[in-house]
C-alpha positions as CSV (number, residue, x, y, z in Angstrom):
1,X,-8.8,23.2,4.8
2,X,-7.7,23.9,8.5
3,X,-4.0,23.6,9.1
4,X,-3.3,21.6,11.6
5,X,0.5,20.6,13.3
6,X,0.2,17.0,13.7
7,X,-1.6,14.4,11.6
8,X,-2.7,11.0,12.3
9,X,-2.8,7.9,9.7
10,X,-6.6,8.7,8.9
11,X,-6.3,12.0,8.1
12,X,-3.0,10.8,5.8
13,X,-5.5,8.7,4.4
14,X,-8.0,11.0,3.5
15,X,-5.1,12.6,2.2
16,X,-4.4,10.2,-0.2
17,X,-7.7,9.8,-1.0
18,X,-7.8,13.7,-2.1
19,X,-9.9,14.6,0.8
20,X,-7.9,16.9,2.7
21,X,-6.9,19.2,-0.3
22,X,-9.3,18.9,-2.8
23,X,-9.2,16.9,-5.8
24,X,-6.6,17.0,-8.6
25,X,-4.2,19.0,-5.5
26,X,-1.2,16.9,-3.7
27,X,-1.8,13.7,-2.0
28,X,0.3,11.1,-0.7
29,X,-0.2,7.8,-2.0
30,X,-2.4,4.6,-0.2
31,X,-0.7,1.5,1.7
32,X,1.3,0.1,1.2
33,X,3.3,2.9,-0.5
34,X,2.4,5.4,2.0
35,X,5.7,5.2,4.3
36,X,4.2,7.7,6.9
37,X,2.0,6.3,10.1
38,X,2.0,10.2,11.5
39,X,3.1,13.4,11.3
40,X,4.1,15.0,14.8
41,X,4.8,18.5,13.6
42,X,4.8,20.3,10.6
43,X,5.6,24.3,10.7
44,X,6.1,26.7,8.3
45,X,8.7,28.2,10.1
46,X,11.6,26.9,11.3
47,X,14.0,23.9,10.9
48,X,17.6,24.5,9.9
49,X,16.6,27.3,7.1
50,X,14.1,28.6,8.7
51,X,11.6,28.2,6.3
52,X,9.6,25.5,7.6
53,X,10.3,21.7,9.0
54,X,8.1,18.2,9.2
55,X,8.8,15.5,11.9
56,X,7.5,12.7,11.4
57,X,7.2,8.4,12.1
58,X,6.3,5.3,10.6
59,X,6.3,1.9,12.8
60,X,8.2,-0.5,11.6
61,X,6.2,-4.2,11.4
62,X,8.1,-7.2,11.8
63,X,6.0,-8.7,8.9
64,X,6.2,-5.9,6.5
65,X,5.5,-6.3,2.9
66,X,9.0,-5.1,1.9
67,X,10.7,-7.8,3.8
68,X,9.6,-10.5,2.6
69,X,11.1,-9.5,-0.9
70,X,14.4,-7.5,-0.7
71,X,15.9,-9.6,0.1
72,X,14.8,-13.8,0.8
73,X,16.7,-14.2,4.0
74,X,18.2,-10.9,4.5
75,X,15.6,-9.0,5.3
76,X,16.1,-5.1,5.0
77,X,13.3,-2.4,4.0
78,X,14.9,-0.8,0.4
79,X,16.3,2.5,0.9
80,X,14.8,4.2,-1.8
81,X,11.4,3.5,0.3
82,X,12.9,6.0,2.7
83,X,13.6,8.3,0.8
84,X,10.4,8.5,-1.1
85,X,9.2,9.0,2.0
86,X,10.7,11.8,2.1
87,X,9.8,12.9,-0.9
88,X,6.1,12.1,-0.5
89,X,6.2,14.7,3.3
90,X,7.6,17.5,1.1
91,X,4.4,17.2,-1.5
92,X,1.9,17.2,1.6
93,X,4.1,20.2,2.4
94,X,3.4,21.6,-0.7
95,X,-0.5,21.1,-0.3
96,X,-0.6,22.4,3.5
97,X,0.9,26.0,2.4
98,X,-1.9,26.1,-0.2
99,X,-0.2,24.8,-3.4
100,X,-2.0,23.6,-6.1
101,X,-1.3,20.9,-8.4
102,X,-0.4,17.2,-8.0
103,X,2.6,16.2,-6.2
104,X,6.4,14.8,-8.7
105,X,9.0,13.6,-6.9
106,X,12.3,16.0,-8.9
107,X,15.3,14.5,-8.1
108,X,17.3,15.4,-5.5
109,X,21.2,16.3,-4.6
110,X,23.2,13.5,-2.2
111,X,21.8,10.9,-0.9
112,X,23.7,8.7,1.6
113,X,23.0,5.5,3.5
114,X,24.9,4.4,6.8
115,X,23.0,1.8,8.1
116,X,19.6,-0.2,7.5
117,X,15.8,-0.9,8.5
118,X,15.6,-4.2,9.6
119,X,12.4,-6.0,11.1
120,X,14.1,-5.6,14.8
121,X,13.8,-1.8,13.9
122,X,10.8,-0.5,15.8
123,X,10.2,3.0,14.6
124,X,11.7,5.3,11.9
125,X,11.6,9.1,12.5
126,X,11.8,11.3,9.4
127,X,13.3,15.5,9.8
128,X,12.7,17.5,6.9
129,X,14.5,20.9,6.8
130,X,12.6,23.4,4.0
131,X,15.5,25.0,2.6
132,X,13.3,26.7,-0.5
133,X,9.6,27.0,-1.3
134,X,7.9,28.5,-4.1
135,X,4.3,28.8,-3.9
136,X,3.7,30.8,-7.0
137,X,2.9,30.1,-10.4
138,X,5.5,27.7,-9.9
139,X,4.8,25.4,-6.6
140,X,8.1,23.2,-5.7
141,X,9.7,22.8,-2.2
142,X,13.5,21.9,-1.6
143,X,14.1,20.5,1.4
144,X,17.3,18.4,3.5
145,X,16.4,15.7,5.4
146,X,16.8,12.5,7.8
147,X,15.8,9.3,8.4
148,X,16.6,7.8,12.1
149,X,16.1,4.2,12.8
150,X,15.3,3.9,16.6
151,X,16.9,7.4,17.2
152,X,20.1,6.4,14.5
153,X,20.4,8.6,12.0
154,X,20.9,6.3,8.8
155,X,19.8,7.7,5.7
156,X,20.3,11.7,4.6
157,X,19.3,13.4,1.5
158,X,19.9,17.0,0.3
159,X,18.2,19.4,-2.0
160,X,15.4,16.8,-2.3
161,X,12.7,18.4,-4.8
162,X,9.3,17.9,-5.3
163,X,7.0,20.1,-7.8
164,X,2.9,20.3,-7.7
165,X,1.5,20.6,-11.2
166,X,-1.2,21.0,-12.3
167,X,-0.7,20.3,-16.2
168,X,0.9,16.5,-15.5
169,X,2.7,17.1,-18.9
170,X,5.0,19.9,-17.7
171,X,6.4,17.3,-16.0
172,X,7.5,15.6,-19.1
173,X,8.7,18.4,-20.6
């Protein structure tokens, strides 16, 4: 695979379809889970660590399939959405630097919400700031990060972890 800096919806797509780094390797999952329309940059250097940042934006719909469920007349998009989201740009991370295995959401440190996604929202913009990444027998990245509704930032998350395995039961273990 080429690395690239930017990435539009297609080539997320044949992401999640396992064709931008290989089968059985991370992937980010189809619509309407996938949370991500494009990535605008993605370094392995940089960010507030240093060791590598993501940018990047999904369009908010005003008839999006979250809205019409959470909640019947007050709609709002469910924060956890967000931040798998987040979750989801630190496993194509993962597979950009060459990891191999298949992307696990670990946990993560504190999370905190300040405001919502509403359908009057028109674009959310995602910052992910690699503070740790292990490409090594072990593959897991550690990265703070950001969600800004129409350039408010409204949801934060620290030490959010994802691992690539490539033996799914280590991850039960």
């Amino acid at each position: 695979m080429k690395r690239k800096n930017k990435y539009n919806l297609q080539e997320l797509l044949d992401c999640a379809k396992e064709k931008l780094f290989g089968p059985d390797n991370a992937r980010l999952p189809l619509p309407p889970m996938l949370m991500i329309d494009r990535i605008t940059h993605i370094s392995d250097e940089g960010g507030d660590y240093g060791k590598g940042e993501i940018i990047a934006e999904l369009d908010i719909k005003k008839d999006a399939w979250f809205f019409d469920c959470h909640f019947y007349s007050d709609p709002v998009m469910p924060g956890s959405l967000g931040i798998d989201a987040m979750w989801q740009l630190i496993g194509f991370f993962l597979g950009w630097i060459g990891g191999q295995g298949r992307g696990r959401a670990l946990g993560g440190g504190k999370i905190k919400f300040t405001g919502q996604v509403t359908p009057s929202t028109k674009m959310i913009t995602y910052h992910l700031h690699m503070k740790r990444v292990i490409n090594s027998r072990l593959v897991m990245g550690i990265a703070d990060a950001t969600l800004k509704a129409d350039d408010k930032v409204i949801y934060s998350g620290e030490d959010l972890r994802v691992g690539l395995f490539q033996n799914l039961s280590e991850v039960n273990s």
